[in-house]
Every structure is written in structure tokens, then in C-alpha cells.
C-alpha positions in Angstrom: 225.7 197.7 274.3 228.3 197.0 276.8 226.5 196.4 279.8 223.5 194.3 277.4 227.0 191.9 276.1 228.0 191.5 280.2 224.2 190.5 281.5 223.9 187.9 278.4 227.4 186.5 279.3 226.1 186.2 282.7 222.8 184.4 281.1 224.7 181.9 279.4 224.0 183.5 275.9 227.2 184.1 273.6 227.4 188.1 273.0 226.7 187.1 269.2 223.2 186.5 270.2 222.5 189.3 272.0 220.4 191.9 270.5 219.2 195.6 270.8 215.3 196.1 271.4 215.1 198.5 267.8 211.8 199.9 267.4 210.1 200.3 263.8 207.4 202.6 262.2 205.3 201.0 259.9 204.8 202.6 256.3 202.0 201.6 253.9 202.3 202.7 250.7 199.3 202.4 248.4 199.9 202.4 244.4 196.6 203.6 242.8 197.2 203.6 239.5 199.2 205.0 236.3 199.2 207.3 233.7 201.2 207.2 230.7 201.1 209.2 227.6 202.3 207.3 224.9 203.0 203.1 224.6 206.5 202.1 223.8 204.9 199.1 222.3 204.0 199.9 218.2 201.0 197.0 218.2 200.1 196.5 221.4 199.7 198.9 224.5 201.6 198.7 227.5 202.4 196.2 229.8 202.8 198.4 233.0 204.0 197.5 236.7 205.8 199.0 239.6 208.9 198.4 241.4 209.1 199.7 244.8 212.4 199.9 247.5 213.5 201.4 250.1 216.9 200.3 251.1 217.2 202.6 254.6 214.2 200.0 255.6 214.8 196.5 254.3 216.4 195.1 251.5 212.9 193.9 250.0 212.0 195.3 247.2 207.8 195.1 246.2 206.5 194.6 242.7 202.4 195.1 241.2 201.0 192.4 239.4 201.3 192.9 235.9 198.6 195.0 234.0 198.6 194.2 230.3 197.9 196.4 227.3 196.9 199.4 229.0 198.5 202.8 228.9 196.3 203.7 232.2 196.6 201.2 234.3 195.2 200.3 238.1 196.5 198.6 240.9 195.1 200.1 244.3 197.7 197.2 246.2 199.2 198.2 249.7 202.7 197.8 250.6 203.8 197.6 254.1 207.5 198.7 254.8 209.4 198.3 258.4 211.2 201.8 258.9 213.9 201.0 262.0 213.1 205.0 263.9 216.8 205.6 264.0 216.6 206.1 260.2 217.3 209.7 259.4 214.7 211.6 257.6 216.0 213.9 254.8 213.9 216.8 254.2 
């Protein structure tokens, strides 16, 4: 970091706008559908969607498109997530 902060000083470029190349692996995640047992709703069915994060990656968060009055509903929409590969991986 030090020696990047010294060669943009010597570029002209503040050390505020220097950055560090970061490298990123790209995660799709693919929700297919749902399956629920029992609507929450007494005279309809449900109204079903997903919320998806992942706050080690970005600070993004994803939502399906609605699905409504279904108890089994389907999506089969693709999220893409940036993971930065100095994340550590809990197993």
C-alpha cells in the first residue's frame, strides 16, 4: 500500500485516489421456486417473494418479483453477486 500511495504522489494523483487492484469471484444464485405448506392468508393464498443478501459481498440486497396467491410459487430468476476473494469462507 505504501509503495502504491508514493508512485501516485509521484503521478500527481492525491493518495485518496489511489486504489488496490481487488479481484472478485462471481456468484449466481438461481431461485427456482417455493414451497409452503400452509397460507397465512384466511381468503386468499399467499403472496410469496424472496429477499436475498449477502453483506461480506455488497451491500445490495435482491428481491423476486412478487408471485400472488399461490402457496407454490416459481421464479427461476438469476442473481449475480461480486464476492471480493479476500472474503473468508466459513465452512
Amino acid at each position: 500500500m505504501a509503495s502504491a500511495l508514493l508512485e501516485s504522489e509521484r503521478k500527481g494523483v492525491s493518495p485518496l485516489q489511489a486504489k488496490e487492484a481487488v479481484s472478485y469471484w462471481t456468484l449466481n444464485v438461481t431461485i427456482l421456486r417455493a414451497e409452503t405448506h400452509q397460507s397465512r392468508d384466511y381468503w386468499s393464498e399467499s403472496d410469496c417473494y424472496v429477499i436475498l443478501s449477502l453483506p461480506t459481498a455488497t451491500a445490495i440486497t435482491y428481491r423476486t418479483a412478487t408471485v400472488s396467491n399461490t402457496n407454490n410459487p416459481e421464479w427461476d430468476e438469476t442473481f449475480t453477486f461480486r464476492v471480493p476473494t479476500n472474503v473468508k469462507v466459513s465452512q
